[in-house]
N, C-alpha and C positions, 0 to 999 in steps of 0.2 A: 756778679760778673755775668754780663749775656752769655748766650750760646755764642757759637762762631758764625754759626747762618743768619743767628737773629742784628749779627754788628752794625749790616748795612741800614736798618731801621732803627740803631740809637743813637741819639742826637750828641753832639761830638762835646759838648758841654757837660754833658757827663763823665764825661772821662779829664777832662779840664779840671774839673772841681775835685778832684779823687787821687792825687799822687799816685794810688797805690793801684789804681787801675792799670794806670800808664804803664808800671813797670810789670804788669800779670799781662800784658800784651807777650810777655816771653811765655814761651812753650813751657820752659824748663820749669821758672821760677811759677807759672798757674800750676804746675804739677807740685810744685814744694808746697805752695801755699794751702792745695787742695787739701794733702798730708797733714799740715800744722792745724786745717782748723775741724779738720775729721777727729784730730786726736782731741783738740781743745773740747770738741764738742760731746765725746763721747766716751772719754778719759781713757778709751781705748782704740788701739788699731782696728778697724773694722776688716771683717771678715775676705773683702778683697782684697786689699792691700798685701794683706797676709798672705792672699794666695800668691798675688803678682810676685811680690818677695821671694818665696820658694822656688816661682817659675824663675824668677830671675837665677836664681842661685844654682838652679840644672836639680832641684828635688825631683821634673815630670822626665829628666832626658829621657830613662829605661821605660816611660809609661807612655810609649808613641799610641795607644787606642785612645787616651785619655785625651792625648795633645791633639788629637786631628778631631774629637769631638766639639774641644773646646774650640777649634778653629771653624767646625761647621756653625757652632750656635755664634761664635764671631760674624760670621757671615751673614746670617739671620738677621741679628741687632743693627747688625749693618745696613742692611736691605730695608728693613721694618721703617730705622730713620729715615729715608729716604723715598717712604713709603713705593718699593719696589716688590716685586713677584719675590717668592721662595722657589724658584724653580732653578734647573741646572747648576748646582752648585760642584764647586772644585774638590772632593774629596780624597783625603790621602788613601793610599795604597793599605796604609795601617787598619783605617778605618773599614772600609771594604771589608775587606778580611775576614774582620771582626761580626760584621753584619750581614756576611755569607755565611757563616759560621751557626750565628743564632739562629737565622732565619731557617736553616738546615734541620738542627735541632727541634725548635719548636717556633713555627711561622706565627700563632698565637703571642706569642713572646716577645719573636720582633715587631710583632703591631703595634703591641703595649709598649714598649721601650721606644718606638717612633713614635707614637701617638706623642706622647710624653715630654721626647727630649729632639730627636731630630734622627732623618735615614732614609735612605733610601727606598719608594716602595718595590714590593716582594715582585710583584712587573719587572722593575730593573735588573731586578738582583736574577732572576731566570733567566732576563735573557744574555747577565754576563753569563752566565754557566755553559748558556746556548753558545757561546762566541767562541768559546773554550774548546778544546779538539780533545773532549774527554770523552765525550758520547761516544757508545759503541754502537758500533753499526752490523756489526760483524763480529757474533760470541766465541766463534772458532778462532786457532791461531793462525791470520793469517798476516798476508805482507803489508796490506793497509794498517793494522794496529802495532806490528812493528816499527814502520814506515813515522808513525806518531814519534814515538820514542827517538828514533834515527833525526826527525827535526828537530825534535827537543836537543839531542845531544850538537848537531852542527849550528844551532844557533848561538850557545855557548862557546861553538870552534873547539869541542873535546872530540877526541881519539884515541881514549883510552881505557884500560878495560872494563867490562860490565858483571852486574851480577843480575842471570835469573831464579826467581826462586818461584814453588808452588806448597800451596798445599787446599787440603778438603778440609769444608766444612757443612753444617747441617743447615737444609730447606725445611720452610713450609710447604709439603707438597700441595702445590695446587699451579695448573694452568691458566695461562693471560694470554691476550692480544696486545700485541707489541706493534703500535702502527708505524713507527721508524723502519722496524724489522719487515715490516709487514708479514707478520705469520703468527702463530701459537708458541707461545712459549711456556718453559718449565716443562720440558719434557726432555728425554734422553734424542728425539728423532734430529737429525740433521738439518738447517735450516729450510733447504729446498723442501725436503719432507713434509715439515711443517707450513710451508708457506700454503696462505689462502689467497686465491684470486677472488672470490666471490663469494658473498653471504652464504649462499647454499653451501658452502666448501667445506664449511666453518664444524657442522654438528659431524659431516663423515671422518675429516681429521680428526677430530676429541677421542669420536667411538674407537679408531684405527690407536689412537694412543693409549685408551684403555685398555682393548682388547689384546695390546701387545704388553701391557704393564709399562709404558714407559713413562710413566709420571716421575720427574725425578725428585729426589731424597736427600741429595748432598750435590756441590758445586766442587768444581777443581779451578782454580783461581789461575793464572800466571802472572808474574810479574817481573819487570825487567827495573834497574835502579843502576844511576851510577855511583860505584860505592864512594861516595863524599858526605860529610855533612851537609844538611840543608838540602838535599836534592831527592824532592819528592819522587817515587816510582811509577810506572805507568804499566796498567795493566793492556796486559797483549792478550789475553783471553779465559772466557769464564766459559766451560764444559760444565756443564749441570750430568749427573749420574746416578745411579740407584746405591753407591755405596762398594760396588762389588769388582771394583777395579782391577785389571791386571799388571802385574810390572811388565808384562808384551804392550798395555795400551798405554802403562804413563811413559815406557822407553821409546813407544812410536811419536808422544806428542812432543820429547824433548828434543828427539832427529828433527819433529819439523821444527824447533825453534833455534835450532843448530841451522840448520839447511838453511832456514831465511836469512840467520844471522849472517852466514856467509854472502848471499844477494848484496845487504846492505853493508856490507863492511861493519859490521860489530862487532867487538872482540871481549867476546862473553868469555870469565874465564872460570866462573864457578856455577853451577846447580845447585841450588839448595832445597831440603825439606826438611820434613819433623822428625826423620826415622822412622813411619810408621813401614812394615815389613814390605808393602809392594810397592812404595815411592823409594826403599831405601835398596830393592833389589832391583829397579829398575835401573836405580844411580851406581851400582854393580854393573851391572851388565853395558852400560854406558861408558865406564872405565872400561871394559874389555871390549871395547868395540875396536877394530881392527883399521886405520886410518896410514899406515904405515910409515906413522911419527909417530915418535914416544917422548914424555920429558919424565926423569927417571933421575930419583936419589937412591944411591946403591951402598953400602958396604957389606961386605960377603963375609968379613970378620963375627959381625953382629948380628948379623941374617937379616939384613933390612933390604929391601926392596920395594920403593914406591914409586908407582910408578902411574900416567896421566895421557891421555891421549892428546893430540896434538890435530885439531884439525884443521882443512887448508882454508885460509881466509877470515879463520875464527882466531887460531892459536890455540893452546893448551889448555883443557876446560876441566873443569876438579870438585869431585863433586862435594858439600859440603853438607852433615848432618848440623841440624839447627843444636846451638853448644845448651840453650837453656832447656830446649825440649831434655835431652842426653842429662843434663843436674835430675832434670825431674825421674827419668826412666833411674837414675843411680838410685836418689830418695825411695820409689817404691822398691826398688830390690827387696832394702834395708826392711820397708813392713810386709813384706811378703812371708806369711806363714810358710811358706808350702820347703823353702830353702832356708839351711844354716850357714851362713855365709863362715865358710873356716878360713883363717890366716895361722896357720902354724898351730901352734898349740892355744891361738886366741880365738876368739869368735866378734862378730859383727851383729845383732839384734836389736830388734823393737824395743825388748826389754829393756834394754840398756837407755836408751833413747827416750821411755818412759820415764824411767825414775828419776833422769838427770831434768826432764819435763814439771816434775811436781817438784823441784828446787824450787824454793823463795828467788832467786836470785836467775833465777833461770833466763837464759837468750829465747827459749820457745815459751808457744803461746799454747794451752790444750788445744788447740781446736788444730794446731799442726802435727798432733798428735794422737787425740781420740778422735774417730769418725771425721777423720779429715779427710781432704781434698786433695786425691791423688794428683793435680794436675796446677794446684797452687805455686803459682811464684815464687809468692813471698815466704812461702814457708819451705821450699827448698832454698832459696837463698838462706835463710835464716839457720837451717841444718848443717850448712857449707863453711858461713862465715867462720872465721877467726876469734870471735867474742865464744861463740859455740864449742871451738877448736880448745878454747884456754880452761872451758868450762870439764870439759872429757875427762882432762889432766889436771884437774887442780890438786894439786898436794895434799890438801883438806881431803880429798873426798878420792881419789883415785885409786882403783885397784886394781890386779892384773888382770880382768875378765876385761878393763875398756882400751885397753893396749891396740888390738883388733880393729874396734871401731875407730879411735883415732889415724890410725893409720890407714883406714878406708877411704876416712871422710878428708885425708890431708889430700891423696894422692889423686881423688876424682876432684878435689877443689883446688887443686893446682892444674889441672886438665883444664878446665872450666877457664878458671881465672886467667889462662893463657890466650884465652879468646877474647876475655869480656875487659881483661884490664885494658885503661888506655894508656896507661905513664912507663910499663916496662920497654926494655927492648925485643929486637925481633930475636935475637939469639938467648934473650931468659926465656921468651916463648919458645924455642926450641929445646931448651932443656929442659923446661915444664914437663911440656906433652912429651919427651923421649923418658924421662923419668919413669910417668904411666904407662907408656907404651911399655917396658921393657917389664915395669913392677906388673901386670894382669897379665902380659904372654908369661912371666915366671910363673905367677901362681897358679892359673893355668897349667903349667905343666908339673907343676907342683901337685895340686889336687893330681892328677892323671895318676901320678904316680904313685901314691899314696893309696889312690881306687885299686890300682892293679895288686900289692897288698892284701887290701882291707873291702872287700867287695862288699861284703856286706854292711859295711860301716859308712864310706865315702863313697860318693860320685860325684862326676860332674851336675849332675839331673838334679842335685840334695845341697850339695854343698857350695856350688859358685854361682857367678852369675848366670842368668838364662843368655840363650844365645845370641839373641840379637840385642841383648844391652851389652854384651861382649862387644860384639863386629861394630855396633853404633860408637862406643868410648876408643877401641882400637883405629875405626876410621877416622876422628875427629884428631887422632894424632897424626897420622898419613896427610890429613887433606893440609894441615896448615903448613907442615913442613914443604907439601908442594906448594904452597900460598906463595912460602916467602923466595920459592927456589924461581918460580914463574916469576912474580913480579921483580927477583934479581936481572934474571934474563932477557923479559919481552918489557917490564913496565918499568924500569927503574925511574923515572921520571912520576909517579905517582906513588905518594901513600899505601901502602897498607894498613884495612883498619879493620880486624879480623872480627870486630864484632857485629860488621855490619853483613857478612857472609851467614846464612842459613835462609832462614824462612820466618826470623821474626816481622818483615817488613808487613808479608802476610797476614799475621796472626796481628798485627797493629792495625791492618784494612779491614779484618773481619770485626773487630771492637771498633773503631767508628762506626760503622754499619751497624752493628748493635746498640751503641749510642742516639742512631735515630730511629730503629725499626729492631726489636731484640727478635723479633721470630717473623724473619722476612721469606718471601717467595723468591725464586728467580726472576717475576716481571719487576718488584719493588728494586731486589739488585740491582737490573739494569736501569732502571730511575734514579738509583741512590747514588750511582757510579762517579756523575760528574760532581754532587753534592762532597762527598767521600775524596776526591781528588781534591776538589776546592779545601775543604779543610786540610786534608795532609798537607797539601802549601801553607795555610795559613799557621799551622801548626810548628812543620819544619824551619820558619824563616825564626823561631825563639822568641816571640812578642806575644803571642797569643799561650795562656797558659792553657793544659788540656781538662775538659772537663772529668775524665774520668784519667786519672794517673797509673803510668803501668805500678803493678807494688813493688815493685824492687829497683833497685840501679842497677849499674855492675858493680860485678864481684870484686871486692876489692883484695890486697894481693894476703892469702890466707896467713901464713906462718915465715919463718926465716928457718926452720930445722934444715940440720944437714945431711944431703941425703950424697951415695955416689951416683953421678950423674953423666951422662955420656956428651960425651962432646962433640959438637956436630963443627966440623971446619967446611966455612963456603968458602 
């Protein structure tokens, strides 16, 4: 059977003498025929068929990189017949993505994978990044990089509320030239500080930033996000710092992100961080800030008192400690030598944690329990779960020294779980976290009492928790209950989705970054920014899987015991 191009050059007598040409002039029936003499010939389905098959039957729908690949080498084959240019071709959004992404990673990589199969080159792909409004121009918090955010949200047509979150992380200390910025960067000085007009300008700034020690050591990140699924964050500003922060300087930089927020009409309604002592005192003294609005759940019965300041043009803003960091500070309590964690006449230890460790059958892994990794995910989630919860109390093996521990690890993982679950209601999450709340202010007042006794035996100092994994687990009760009293009041018309509240979006931003650069400067940061942004999209729309996976989910929901539980009526 000729080609279709070649029809006009065969002579029409051949198709005269051939019945069966005449009838393979159908589309349809040259496609069956194709099929019947592929199989005759090769007593099997050859290896396209079999793909087309699949494709037909929706096997590629979930596989949109695949399908817009196969649609570029379409295009090619296409082109090549017709012996046309490979240039400007129509690529899906899927694909993009995909080939931002690598190229991010490792630009070597995407050569070889173009070289090879088909893509974009690394020219294009920069200067979509260039087109992109992620470049910072400006590392301070100011109105221009809120101003980003603010168009992101009204091109969507959202006016509803936002979450900022920050936190610190570690530098390769070393200074760069930033010709966007035009100045020196990686240094604590202020950008005018650092700006050079002139080559000559260039060695007496370095010296001046030596000579002051301001080389910096750690960055402070912020980020703003609308809390929905699928909706990448946009950083409002990266402060580079020696480490040695105050909660007077991180409370001054959250007023300005307040203060702006008011400018643009954003209605930030929570701060969030890790807990570390001077992000989580400055989110103290932020709540006591004086505004002459308060939003406020009270019962004077129970001694409850929470209470959120209300600022004008913003609304109600609350601050929130990150729920996973809070699992992790609970986990080292538990191997912290230096305290015996008393519950009554039970106790809470490593020991315990140990031995149930070296079970055959064990939920832990050694390694989340010798010489482990205070700051591991996975192995606090793993301490948390419920498979671990059933393990404590097995009949088999349970005695009344782990009495303690179960009931430590039920009530900080029903804490937890009130954040991180997606399937309960808002009023289980309120009985969750009032559970804990009430169960740590008793024991609390418990040990107290006990010390006044037995001075020499109990204290607070010996026997419970340290103070700021106190106030951090106590807060994480307070902030949700105002989550859900706010967004009854000002947001009813949006979700709450409590686990998007803290500062993990951060500590997700610092791991990409790490993904392309593990021991980056601040000039690379600012390099990596719009790379980093481009991936988070590519990431958050659910077609792109991650190259490096966080190790845990969320928690899922611990135990069903019956505890008494206070009842909160909205």
């Amino acid at each position: 059977m000729p080609k279709p191009e070649n029809r006009h050059f065969t002579p029409k007598t051949y198709f005269k003498s051939n019945p069966l040409l005449k009838f393979l002039e159908n589309l349809d029936i040259r496609e069956l025929w194709t099929s019947v003499s592929y199989t005759n010939r090769n007593d099997t389905i050859p290896f396209w068929l079999k793909l087309a098959e699949k494709g037909l039957n929706g096997a590629f729908e979930s596989k949109s990189t695949f399908k817009g690949l196969c649609e570029i080498m379409m295009q090619i084959a296409q082109r090549e017949d017709h012996n046309k240019g490979v240039q400007n071709f129509n690529y899906s959004e899927d694909i993009t993505n995909f080939m931002a992404v690598l190229s991010s990673l490792s630009p070597r990589a995407y050569e070889f994978f173009r070289t090879n199969l088909a893509g974009q080159s690394l020219r294009n792909i920069r200067l979509l990044r260039k087109k992109s409004e992620e470049h910072i121009l400006d590392t301070s918090i100011c109105l221009e990089n809120m101003a980003r955010f603010k168009r992101l949200a009204d091109s969507m047509n959202y006016n509803g509320p936002v979450i900022a979150m920050t936190d610190n992380t570690k530098l390769r200390p070393r200074l760069g030239y930033s010709a966007s910025l035009g100045c020196i960067v990686g240094s604590t000085f202020s950008l005018n500080q650092a700006r050079v007009n002139d080559y000559n300008e260039v060695n007496t700034v370095i010296q001046n930033m030596v000579a002051n020690k301001a080389i910096a050591k750690q960055v402070r990140l912020y980020l703003l996000q609308i809390p929905l699924p699928k909706f990448p964050p946009v950083v409002i500003g990266l402060i580079p710092n020696n480490g040695n922060e105050t909660s007077a300087q991180i409370l001054k930089m959250h007023e300005e992100v307040l203060e702006i927020a008011r400018q643009l009409s954003i209605h930030i309604v929570s701060v969030g961080s890790d807990g570390a002592i001077s992000e989580f005192n400055a989110q103290k003294h932020l709540m006591a800030k004086n505004t002459g609005l308060t939003k406020s759940f009270n019962d004077p019965l129970y001694n409850v008192n929470f209470t959120c300041p209300i600022f004008p043009g913003v609304g109600p803003v609350i601050r929130v400690s990150d729920s996973l960091h809070a699992r992790k500070s609970a986990r080292n309590a538990l191997f912290s030598g230096a305290r015996l964690l008393t519950l009554g006449h039970y106790t809470a230890t490593y020991i315990q944690i140990l031995d149930l460790c070296e079970q055959a059958d064990s939920v832990l892994y050694r390694k989340d329990v010798i010489n482990c990794d205070r700051q591991d995910d996975g192995a606090s989630y793993r301490l948390f779960c419920s498979s671990f919860l059933n393990q404590v109390m097995n009949p088999d093996t349970s005695e009344n020294i782990r009495y303690g521990l179960f009931i430590y690890l039920f009530v900080i993982g029903e804490l937890i779980d009130a954040y991180q679950n997606r399937t309960i209601s808002h009023l289980e999450r309120a009985r969750m976290v009032m559970m804990a709340y009430f169960f740590l202010t008793i024991w609390k007042s418990y040990i107290r009492s006990v010390a006044l006794n037995n001075p020499n035996y109990v204290s607070l100092e010996k026997n419970f928790l340290a103070t700021q994994t106190f106030n951090i687990l106590i807060s994480l009760a307070e902030s949700l209950i105002l989550l859900i009293v706010s967004y009854r009041d000002y947001y009813n018309s949006y979700p709450l989705l409590p686990w998007l509240h803290g500062s993990e979006g951060c500590e997700h931003f610092f791991g990409l970054c790490r993904q392309i650069n593990n021991d980056f400067t601040f000039s690379d940061l600012l390099y990596m920014v719009p790379k980093v942004s481009y991936m988070y999209k590519a990431y958050m729309t659910g077609k792109l899987n991650e190259v490096i996976k966080d190790k845990t989910s969320g928690v899922g929901k611990n135990n069903s015991i019956l505890f008494i539980l206070y009842e909160i009526k909205f």
